[in-house]
C-alpha positions as CSV (number, residue, x, y, z in Angstrom):
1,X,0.0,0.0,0.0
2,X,1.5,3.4,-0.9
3,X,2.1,5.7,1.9
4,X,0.7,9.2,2.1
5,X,3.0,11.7,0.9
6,X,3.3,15.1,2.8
7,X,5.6,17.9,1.9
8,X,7.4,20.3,4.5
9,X,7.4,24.1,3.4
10,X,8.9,27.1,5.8
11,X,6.8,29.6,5.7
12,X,5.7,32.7,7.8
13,X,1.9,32.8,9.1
14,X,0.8,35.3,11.8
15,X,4.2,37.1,11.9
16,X,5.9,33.7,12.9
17,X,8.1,31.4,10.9
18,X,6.5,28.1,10.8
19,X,6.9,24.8,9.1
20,X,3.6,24.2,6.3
21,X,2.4,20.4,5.9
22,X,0.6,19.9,2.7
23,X,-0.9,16.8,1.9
24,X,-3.4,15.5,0.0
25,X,-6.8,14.8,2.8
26,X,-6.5,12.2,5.1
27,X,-8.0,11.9,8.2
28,X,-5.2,9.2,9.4
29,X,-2.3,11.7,8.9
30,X,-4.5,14.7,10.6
31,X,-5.1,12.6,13.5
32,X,-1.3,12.0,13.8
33,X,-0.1,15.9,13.1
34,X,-2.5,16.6,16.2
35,X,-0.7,15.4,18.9
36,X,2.5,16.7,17.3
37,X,1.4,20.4,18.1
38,X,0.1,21.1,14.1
39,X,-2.5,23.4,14.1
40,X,-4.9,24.0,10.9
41,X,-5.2,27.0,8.9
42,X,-8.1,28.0,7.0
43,X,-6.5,30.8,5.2
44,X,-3.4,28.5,3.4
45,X,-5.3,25.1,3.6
46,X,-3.2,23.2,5.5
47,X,-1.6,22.4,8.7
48,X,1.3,24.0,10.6
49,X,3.6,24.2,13.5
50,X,5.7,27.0,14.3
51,X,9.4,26.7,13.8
52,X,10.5,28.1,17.0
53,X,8.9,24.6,18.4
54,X,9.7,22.1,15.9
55,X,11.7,19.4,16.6
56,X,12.5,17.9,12.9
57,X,14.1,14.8,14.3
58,X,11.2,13.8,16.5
59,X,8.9,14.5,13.7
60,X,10.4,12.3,11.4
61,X,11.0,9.7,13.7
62,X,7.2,9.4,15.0
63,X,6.0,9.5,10.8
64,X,8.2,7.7,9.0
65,X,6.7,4.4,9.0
66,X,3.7,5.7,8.4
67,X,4.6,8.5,6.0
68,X,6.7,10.0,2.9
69,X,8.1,13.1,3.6
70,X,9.0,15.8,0.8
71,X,10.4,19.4,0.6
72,X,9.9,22.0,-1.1
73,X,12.9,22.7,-2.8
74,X,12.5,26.4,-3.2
75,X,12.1,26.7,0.7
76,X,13.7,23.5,2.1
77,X,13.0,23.2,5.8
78,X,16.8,22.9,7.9
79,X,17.0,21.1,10.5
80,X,18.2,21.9,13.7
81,X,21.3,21.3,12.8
82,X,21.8,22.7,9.8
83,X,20.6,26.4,11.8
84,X,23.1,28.4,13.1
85,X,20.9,28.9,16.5
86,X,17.7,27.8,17.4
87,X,15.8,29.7,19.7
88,X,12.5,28.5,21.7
89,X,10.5,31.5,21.0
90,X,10.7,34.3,18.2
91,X,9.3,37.7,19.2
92,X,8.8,40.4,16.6
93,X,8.7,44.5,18.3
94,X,7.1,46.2,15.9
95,X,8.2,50.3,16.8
96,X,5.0,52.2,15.9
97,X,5.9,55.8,16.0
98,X,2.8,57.7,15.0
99,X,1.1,56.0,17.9
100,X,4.5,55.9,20.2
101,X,3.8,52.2,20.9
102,X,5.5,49.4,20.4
103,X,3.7,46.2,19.0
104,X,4.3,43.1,20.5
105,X,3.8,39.6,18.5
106,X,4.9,36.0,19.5
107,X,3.8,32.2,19.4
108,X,1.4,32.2,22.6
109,X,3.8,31.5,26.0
110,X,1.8,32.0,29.5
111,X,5.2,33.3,31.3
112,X,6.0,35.8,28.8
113,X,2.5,36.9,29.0
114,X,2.7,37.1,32.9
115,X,5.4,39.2,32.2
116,X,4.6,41.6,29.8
117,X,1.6,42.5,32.3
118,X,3.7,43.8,34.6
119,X,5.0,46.7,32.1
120,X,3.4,49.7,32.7
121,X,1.5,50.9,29.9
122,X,0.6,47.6,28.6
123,X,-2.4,46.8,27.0
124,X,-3.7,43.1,24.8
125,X,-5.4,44.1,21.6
126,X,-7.9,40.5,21.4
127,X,-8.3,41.3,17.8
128,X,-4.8,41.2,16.6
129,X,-4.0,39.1,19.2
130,X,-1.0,41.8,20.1
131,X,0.0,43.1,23.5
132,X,1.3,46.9,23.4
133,X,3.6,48.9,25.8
134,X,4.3,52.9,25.0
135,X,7.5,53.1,23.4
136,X,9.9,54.4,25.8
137,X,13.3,53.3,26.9
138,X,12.0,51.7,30.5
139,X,9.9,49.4,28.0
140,X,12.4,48.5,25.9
141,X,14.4,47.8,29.2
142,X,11.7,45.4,30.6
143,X,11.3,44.0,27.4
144,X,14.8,42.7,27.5
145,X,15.0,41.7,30.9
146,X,12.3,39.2,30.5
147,X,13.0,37.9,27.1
148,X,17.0,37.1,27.4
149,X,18.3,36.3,24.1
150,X,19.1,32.3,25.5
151,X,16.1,31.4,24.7
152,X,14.3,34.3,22.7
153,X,14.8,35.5,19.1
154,X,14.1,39.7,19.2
155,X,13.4,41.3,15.9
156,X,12.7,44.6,15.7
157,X,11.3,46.6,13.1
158,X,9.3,49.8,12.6
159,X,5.9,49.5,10.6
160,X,5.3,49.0,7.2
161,X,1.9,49.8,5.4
162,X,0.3,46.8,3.6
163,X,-1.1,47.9,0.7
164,X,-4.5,45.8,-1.3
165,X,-4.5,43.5,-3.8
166,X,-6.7,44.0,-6.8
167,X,-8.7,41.3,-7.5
168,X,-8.6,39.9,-10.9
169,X,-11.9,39.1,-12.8
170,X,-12.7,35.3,-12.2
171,X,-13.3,34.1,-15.6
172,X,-9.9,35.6,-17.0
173,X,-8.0,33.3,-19.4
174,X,-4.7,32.1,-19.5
175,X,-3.6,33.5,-22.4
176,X,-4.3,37.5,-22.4
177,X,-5.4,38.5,-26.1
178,X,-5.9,42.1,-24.6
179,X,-4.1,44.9,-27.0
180,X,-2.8,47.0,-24.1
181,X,-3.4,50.3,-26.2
182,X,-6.6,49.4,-25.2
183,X,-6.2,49.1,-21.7
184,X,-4.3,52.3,-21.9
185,X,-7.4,54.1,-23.4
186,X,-9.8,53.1,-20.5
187,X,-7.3,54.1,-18.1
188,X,-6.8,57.9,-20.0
189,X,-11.1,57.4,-20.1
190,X,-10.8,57.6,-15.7
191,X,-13.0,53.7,-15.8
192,X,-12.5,52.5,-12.8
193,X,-10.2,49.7,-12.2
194,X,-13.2,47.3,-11.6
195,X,-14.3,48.4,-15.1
196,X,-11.1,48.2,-16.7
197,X,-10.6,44.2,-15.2
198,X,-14.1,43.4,-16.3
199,X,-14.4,45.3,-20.1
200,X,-10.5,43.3,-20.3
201,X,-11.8,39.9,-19.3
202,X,-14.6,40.2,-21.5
203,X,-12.9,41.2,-24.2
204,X,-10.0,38.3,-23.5
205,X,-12.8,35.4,-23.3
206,X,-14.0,37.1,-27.1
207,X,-10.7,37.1,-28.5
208,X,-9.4,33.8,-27.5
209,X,-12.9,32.2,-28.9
210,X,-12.1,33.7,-32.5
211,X,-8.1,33.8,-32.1
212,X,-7.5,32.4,-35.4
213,X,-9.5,35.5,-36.9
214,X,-8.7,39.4,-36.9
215,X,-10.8,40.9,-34.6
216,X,-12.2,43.4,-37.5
217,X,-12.6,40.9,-39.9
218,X,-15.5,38.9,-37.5
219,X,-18.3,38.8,-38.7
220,X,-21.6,40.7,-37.3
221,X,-23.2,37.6,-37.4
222,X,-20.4,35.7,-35.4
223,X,-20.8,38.4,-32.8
224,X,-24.2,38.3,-32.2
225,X,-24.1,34.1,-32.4
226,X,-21.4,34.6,-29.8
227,X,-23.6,36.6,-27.4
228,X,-26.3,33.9,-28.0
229,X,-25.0,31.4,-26.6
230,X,-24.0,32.9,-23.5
231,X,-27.6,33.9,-22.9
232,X,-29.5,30.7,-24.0
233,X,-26.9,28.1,-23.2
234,X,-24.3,29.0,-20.9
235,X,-27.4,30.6,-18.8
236,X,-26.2,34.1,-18.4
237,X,-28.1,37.0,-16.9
238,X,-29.3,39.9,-18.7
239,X,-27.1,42.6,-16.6
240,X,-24.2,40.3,-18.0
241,X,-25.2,40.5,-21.2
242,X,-25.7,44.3,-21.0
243,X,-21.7,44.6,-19.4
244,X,-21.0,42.3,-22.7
245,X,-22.3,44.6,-25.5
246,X,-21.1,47.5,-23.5
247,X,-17.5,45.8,-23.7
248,X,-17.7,44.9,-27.0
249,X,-18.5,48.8,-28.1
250,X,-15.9,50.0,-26.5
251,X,-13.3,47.5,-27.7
252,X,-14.1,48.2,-31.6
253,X,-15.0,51.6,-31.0
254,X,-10.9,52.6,-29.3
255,X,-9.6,50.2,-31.4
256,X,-11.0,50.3,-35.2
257,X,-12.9,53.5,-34.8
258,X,-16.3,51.7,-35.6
259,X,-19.2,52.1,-34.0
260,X,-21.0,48.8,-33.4
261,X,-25.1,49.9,-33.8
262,X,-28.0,48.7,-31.5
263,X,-29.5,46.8,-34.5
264,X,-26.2,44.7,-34.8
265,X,-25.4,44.2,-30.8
266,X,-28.7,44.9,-29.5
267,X,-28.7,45.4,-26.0
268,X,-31.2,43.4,-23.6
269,X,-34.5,45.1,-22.3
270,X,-34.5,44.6,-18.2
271,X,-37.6,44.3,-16.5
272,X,-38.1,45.9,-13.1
273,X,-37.3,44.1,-10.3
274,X,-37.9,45.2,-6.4
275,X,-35.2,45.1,-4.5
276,X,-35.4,42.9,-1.8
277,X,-35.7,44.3,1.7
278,X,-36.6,42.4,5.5
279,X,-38.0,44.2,8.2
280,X,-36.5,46.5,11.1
281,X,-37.1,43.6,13.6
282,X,-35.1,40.9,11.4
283,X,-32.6,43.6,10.9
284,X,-32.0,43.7,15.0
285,X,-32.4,39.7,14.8
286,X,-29.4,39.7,12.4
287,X,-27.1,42.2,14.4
288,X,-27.6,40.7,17.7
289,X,-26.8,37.2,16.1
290,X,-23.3,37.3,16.2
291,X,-21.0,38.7,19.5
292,X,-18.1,39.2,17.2
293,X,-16.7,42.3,17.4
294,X,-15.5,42.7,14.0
295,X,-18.7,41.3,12.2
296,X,-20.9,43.2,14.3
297,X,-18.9,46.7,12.8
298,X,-19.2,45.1,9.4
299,X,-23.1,44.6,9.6
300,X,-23.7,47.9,11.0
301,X,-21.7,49.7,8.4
302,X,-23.6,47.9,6.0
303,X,-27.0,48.7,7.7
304,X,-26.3,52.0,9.4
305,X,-24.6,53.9,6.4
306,X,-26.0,51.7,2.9
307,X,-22.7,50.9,2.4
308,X,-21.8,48.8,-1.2
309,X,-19.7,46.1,-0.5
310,X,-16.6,46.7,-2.5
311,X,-17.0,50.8,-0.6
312,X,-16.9,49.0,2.8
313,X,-13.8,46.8,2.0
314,X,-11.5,50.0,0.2
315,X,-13.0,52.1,4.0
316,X,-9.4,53.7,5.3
317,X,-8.9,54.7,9.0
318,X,-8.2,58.3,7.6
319,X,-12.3,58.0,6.1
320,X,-13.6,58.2,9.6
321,X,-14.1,61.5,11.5
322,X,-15.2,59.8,15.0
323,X,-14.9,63.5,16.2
324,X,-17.6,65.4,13.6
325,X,-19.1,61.7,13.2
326,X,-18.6,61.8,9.4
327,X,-17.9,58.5,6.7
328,X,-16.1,59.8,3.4
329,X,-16.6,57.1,0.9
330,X,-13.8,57.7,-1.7
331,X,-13.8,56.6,-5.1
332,X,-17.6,55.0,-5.3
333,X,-19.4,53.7,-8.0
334,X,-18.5,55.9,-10.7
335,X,-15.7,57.3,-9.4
336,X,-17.4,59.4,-6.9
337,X,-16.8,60.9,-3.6
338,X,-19.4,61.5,-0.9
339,X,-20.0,62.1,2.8
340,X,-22.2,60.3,5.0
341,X,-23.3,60.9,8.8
342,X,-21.8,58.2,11.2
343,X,-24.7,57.2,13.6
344,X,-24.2,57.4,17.1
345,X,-24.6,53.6,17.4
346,X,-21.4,53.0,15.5
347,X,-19.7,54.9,16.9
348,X,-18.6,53.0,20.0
349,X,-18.7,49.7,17.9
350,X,-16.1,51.5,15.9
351,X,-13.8,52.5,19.0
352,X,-13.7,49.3,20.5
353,X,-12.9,47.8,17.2
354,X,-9.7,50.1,16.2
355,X,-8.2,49.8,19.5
356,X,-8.9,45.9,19.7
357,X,-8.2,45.0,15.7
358,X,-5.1,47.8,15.4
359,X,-6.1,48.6,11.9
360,X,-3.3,50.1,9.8
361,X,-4.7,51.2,6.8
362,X,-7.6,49.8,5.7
363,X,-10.5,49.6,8.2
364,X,-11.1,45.9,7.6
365,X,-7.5,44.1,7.0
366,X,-7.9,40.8,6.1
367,X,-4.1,38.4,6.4
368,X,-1.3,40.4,6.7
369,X,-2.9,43.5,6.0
370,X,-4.5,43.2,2.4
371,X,-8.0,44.0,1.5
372,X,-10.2,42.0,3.3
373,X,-11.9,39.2,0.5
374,X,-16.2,40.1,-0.6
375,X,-16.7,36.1,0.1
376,X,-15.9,36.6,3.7
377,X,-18.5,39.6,4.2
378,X,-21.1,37.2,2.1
379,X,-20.5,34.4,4.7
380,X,-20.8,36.9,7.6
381,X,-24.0,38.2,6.5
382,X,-25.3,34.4,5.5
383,X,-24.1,32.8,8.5
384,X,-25.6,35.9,10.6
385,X,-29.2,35.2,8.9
386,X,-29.2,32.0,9.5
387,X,-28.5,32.1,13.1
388,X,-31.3,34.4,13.1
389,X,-34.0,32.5,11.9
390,X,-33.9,34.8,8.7
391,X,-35.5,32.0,5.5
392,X,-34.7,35.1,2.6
393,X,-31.5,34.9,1.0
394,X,-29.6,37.7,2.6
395,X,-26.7,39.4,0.6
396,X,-24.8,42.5,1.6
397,X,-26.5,44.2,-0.6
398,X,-30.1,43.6,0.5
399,X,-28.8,45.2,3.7
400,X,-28.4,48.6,1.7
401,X,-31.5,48.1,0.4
402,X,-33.0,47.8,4.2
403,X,-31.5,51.3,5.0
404,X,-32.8,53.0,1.9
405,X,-36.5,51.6,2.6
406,X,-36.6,52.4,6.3
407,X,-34.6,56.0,5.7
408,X,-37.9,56.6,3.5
409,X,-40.4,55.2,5.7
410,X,-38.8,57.4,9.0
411,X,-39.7,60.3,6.4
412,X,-36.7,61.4,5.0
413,X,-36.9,63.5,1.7
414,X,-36.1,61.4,-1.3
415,X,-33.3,63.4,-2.5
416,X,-31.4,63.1,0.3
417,X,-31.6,59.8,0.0
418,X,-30.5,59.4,-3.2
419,X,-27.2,61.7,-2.1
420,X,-26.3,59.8,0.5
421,X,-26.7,56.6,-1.8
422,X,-24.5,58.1,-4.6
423,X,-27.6,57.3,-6.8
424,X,-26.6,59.4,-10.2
425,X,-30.5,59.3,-11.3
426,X,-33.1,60.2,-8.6
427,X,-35.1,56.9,-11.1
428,X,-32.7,54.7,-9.5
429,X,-33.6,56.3,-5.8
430,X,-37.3,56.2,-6.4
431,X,-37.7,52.3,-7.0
432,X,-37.1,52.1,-3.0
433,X,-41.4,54.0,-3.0
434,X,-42.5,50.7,-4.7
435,X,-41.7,48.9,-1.2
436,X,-42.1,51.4,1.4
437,X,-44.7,49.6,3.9
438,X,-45.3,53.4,5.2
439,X,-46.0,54.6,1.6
440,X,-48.0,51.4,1.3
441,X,-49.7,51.7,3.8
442,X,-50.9,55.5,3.3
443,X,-52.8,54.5,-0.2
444,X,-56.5,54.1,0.1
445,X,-58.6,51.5,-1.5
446,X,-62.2,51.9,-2.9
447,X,-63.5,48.9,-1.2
448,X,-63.0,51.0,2.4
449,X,-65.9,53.0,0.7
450,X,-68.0,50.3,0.2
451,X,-70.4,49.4,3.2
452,X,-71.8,45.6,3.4
């Protein structure tokens, strides 16, 4: 019987160095990792142990009867011997100076934390699992009197913003057809980057299906065939048919100045749809379902300012004014800028999250500081529902739906509404009166005239 293979990867997770075990799943070789001190990590799919406690030849020795062990050869894991000087625990000092604090990270150890308690000034952020201490020399002092370098590792280093990934367009590819004189037009246009990835991975899909063919030289009928199918047999909606046509105009329009007519590309008629909201009472269901600090801040921004979701995951610190109690949103849909009132009820939420999450530059961080991923908010929210008894399909979105409805049923002008939305087209704003229960509820009907 062929033994499982794992493979040993160094690796840094959580500002530690740590030792990666990939394999393929196997309940037999998690059960024996466990005892070994592996932990599992969601966020790189596979289990770990942190360097600083990993004994290479006891590891070997308790799997290799049971187990193949690789490396990978880019990143080969030493041994003990092979390291200069092992220490027992690694301790990263990270010298904030805007705050004048000093961050402190490490692989948990009870004694150290015992320790660090004692330092005046020091304070444990649960969200970043950090402890803190103001930078000052009788810190730095303490701090090396109870870690002596026998048996810790010190690194210090001042902080470094992270900056976010963009996200690329799901359905991109391989090969990239894309002209980049084209790419360079959108970006001298000012589309936004979301537009630019999307118009390029439509456009990428279009060329690669009709590579063998110059792109002016397709035929109208090809085109609209081409369309076709994604509508009737590949069982796309009609808003991505619409972002297809729109692509496909703007492609042959910068590129071979011709101007692709309604009659040849027609583009789909959309019917109105309601958007979907819940009630006031499912909303407080779904807040008060989760004791999370940092989900609770990310429903209520949702909620409490009709937030979109890609405008709550680019939110900076510097975009909240906790003092005048103002949001900016910076860069919406469209490229827009606009300033919304920060209810009162956040407000708190808000202080205990910064001082508990340490936030560098974007509000919500996701690993190691990058932009915090839209399927983790859609879980949040789904999960959330759930717990509350909620049977509609809740979204983000439906959430900023809630806020528009119930802004409009508390009264509030319809144009102010559709400012603090960044609704370009007070149309857009006035679809929100077709499910107003107050507005509803204020229409008369004949047959309260009638008397039987």
């Amino acid at each position: 019987m062929t033994k499982p293979i794992i493979k040993l990867e160094r690796a840094r997770h959580r500002d530690i160095d740590v030792v990666f075990i990939r394999f393929e799943y196997n309940p037999g070789v998690a059960a024996l990792l466990k005892p070994l001190g592996a932990t599992y990590t969601k966020t790189h799919q596979c289990w770990y142990i942190p360097r600083a406690v990993f004994n290479f030849e006891d590891f070997t020795a308790k799997l290799r009867n049971l187990v193949e062990i690789t490396y990978d050869e880019k990143n080969k894991t030493k041994t003990p011997a092979q390291t200069d000087k092992t220490y027992k625990y690694e301790v990263t000092l990270e010298h904030n100076r805007s705050d004048r604090v000093i961050y402190i990270r490490f692989y948990y150890n009870e004694s150290l934390v015992d320790d660090i308690k004692h330092i005046i000034g020091a304070w444990y952020h649960p969200g970043a699992k950090t402890w803190s201490v103001p930078d000052t020399e009788e810190s730095m002092e303490a701090l090396h009197l109870i870690m002596p370098e026998s048996k810790f590792r010190v690194i210090e280093k001042t902080e470094t913003k992270s900056f976010a990934k963009i996200q690329k367009f799901k359905s991109k590819p391989e090969q990239n057809l894309v002209p980049e004189r084209y790419i360079d037009q959108l970006v001298l246009q000012n589309k936004s980057k979301r537009t630019i990835e999307i118009y390029e991975s439509f456009i990428n899909q279009f060329l690669n299906r009709f590579s063998d063919t110059e792109p002016d030289n397709i035929p109208m009928d090809s085109i609209r065939d081409y369309i076709l199918d994604h509508r009737q047999h590949q069982g796309y909606s009609v808003s991505y048919q619409n972002q297809m046509v729109s692509a496909l105009k703007s492609f042959y329009r910068i590129m071979y100045q011709r101007n692709l007519m309604d009659q040849d590309i027609p583009r789909p008629k959309k019917g109105r749809q309601l958007p979907k909201v819940i009630s006031k009472e499912e909303v407080e269901r779904l807040i008060g379902a989760t004791n999370n600090l940092k989900h609770r801040l990310i429903l209520l921004l949702l909620y409490g300012c009709g937030l979109r979701l890609n405008e709550l995951l680019m939110l900076k610190v510097t975009d909240i004014n906790l003092n005048n109690n103002i949001l900016w949103v910076r860069k919406g849909k469209g490229s827009k800028d606009r300033r919304l009132p920060l209810p009162g009820r956040i407000k708190q939420t808000l202080e205990q999250y910064i001082k508990s999450y340490l936030p560098r530059e974007l509000l919500l961080d996701g690993y190691n500081g990058e932009k915090y991923a839209p399927s983790s908010v859609q879980n949040i929210v789904k999960r959330c529902a759930q717990r509350a008894g909620i049977e509609k399909r809740i979204t983000p979105h439906v959430l900023r739906h809630c806020y528009a409805t119930h802004m409009l049923e508390k009264g509030v002008d319809l144009r102010y509404i559709q400012e603090l939305l960044g609704h370009k087209s007070s149309k857009t704003t006035e679809i929100y009166t077709y499910v107003s229960n107050r507005k509803l509820g204020e229409l008369g009907n004949p047959l309260d005239d009638i008397k039987f």
